[in-house]
C-alpha positions in Angstrom: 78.8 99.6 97.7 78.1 103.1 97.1 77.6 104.4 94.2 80.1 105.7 91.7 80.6 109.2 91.5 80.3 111.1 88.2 82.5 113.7 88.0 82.4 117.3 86.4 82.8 117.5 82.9 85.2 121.4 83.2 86.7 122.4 86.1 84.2 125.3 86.4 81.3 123.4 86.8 83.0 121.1 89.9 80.4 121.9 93.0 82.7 124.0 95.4 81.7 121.6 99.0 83.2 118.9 96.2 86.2 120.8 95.2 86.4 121.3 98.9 86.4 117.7 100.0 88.5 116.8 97.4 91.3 119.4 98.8 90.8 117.9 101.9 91.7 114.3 101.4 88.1 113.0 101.8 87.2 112.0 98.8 88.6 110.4 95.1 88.5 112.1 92.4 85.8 111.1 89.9 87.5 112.0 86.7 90.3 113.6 85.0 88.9 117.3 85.4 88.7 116.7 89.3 92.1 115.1 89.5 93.7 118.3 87.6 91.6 120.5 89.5 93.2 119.5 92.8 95.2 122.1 94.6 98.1 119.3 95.8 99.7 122.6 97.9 96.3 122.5 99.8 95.7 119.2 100.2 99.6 118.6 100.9 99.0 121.3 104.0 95.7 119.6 105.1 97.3 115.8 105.0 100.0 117.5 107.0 97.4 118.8 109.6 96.0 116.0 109.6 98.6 113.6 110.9 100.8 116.4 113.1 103.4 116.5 110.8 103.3 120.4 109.4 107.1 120.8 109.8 107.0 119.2 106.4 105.0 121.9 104.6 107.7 124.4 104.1 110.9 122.5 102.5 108.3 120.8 100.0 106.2 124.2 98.8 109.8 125.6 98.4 110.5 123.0 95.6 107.2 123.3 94.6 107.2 126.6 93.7 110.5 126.3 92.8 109.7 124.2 89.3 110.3 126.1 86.1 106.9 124.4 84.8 104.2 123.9 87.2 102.1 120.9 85.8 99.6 118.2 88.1 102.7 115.8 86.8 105.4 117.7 88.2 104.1 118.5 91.6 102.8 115.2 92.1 106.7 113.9 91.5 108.0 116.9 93.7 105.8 115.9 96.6 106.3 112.8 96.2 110.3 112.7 96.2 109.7 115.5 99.0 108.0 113.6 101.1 110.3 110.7 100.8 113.4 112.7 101.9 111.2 114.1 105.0 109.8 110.5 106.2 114.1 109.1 105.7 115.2 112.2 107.6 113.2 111.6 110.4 112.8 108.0 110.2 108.9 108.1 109.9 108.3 104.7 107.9 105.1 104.8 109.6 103.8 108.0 107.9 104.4 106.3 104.4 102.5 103.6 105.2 99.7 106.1 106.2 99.9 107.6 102.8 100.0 104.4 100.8 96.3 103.3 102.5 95.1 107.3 102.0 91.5 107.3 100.7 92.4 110.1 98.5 93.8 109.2 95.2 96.6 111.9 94.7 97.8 111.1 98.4 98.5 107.3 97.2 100.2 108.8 94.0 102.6 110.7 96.4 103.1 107.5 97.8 103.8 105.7 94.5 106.9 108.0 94.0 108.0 107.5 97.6 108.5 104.3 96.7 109.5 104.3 93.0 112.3 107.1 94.0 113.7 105.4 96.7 117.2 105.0 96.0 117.8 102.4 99.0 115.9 99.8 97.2 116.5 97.3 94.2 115.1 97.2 91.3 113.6 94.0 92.5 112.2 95.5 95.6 111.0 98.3 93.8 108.9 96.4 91.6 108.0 93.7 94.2 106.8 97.6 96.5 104.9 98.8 93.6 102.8 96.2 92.7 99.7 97.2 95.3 100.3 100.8 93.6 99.2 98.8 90.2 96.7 97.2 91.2 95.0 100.9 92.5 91.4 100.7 92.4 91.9 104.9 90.6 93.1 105.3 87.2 95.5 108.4 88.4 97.3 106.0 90.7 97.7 103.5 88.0 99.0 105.8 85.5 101.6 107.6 88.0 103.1 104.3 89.7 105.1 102.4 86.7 106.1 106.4 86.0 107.5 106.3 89.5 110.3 103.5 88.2 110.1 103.7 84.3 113.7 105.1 84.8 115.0 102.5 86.6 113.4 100.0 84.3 114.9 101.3 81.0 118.4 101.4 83.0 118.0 97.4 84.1 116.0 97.3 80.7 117.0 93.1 80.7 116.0 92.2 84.3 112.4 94.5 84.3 111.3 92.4 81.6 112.4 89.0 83.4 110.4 90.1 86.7 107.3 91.7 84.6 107.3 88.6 82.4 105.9 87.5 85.3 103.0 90.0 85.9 101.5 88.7 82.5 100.0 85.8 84.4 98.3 87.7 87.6 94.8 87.3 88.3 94.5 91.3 88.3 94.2 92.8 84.6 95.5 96.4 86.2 98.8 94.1 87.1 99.1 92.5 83.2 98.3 95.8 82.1 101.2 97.9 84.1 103.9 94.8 82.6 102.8 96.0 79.2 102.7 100.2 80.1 105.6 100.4 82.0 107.8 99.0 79.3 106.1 100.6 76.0 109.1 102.1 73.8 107.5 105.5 73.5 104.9 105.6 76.1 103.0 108.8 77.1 104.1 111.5 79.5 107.7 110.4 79.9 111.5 109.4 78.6 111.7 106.6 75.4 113.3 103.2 75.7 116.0 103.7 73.0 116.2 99.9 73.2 113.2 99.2 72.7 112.6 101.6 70.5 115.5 99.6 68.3 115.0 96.3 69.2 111.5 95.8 69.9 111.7 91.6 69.9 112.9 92.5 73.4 109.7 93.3 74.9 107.9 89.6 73.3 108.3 88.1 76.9 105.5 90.2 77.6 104.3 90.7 74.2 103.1 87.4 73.8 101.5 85.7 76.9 99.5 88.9 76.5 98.3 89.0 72.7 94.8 87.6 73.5 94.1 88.7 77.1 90.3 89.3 78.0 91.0 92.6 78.9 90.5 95.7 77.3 92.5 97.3 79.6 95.4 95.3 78.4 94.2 94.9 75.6 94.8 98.7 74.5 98.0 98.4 76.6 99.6 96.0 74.4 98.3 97.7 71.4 99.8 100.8 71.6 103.1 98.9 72.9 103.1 97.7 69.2 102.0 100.8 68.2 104.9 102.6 69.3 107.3 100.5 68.2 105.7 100.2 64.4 106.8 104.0 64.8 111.0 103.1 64.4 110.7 99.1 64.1 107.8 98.7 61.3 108.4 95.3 59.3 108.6 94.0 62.7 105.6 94.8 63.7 103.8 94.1 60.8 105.6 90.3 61.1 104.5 90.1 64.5 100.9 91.2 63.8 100.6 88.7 60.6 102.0 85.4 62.9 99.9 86.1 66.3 96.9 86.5 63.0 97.7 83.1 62.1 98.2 81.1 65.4 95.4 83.3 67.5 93.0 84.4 65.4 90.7 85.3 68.4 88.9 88.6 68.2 90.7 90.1 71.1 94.0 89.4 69.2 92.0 91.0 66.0 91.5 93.9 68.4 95.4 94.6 69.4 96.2 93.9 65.9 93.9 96.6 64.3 95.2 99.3 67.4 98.5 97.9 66.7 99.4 99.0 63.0 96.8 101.8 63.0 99.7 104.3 62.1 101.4 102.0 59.6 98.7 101.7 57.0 
């Protein structure tokens, strides 16, 4: 295995044969700074070039530059959703799969949001298509996949948490972790769960099989879940806390507890 890349701590001091590489699809970003210093335009034109499909480029820099606010977040989503209305058009289902196994990281979050936007599919399917996405080996492909269908779980609020119920027991901890992100009431970068938000008992299926896991990962996950929802829902919480105390008093549970009312107290 090669080694792990450190990456730059400012954008300014990111070596330019790097930045370079990184534009070109040939390498993961590192980092957050490299991930945000990625021109997705560029490296849209080059994965474009790449694969013979530049007829592409055009439509999706229109709506690019289109956006009223340009952030890594919004781009990501318009490529993305561009690129899933190209590959339909022209029934390419082959290209997707291309991007989906893309050794560059922002590529494969394009490719979460072809498959989290795809209205053809079921919420089911979606799910069932997004999985690999969650279990990403990078932390930006992660974070943008249960984005990709965080709408369409707060619409079919009921049968997400049946399915992801289910993701509590995988083997992978960046599986148990996305059951516990994707649903958080408040969550980070995108809509609330009004229902949630009010009725916070909801969200126990995935709660509890989760209150000791052995990873931090999760561990945080279902932390700030609580966390958010000691924000509308506070007795609750605190009940919550005080019982899994009682029956689990393991230190990771400790852990979740202590990130859980750390806004309460």
């Amino acid at each position: 295995m090669t080694e792990k890349r450190k990456g730059a701590r400012s954008i300014k001091d990111i070596p330019e044969d790097i930045l370079e590489q990184l534009n070109r699809g040939e390498l993961e970003t590192a980092n957050l700074t490299e991930w945000l210093a990625v021109d997705q335009k560029l490296l849209l034109e080059n994965l474009l070039q790449q694969n013979g499909r530049t007829e592409y480029l055009k439509p999706i820099v229109e709506n690019v530059n289109q956006l009223k606010k340009q952030t890594v977040n919004t781009i990501n989503e318009t490529i993305g959703v561009g690129l899933l209305h190209l590959t339909n058009q022209n029934q390419d289902q082959a290209f997707l799969l291309t991007l989906s196994r893309h050794q560059a990281d922002l590529v494969r979050c394009w490719a979460a949001y072809t498959v989290g936007r795809n209205t053809a599919a079921d919420l089911k399917q979606k799910l069932e298509n997004i999985q690999p996405f969650a279990s990403d080996r990078h932390f930006g492909v992660r974070e943008i996949c249960w984005m990709t269908v965080r709408p369409d779980i707060s619409k079919n609020l009921t049968e997400s948490l049946s399915i992801l119920s289910g993701w509590t027991s995988h083997k992978d901890e960046n599986v148990r972790r996305f059951a516990s992100e994707s649903t958080r009431p408040r969550g980070v970068w995108c809509e609330h769960i009004p229902e949630l938000k009010q009725n916070p008992g909801l969200g126990l299926v995935i709660l509890e099989p989760l209150r000791s896991d052995s990873s931090k990962y999760v561990q945080d996950s279902v932390g700030n879940w609580l966390n958010d929802a000691s924000k509308s829902q506070p007795e609750f919480v605190t009940e919550i806390c005080d019982e899994w105390l009682r029956e689990s008093p393991t230190k990771e549970t400790l852990y979740i507890v202590k990130k859980a009312l750390r806004t309460i107290h």
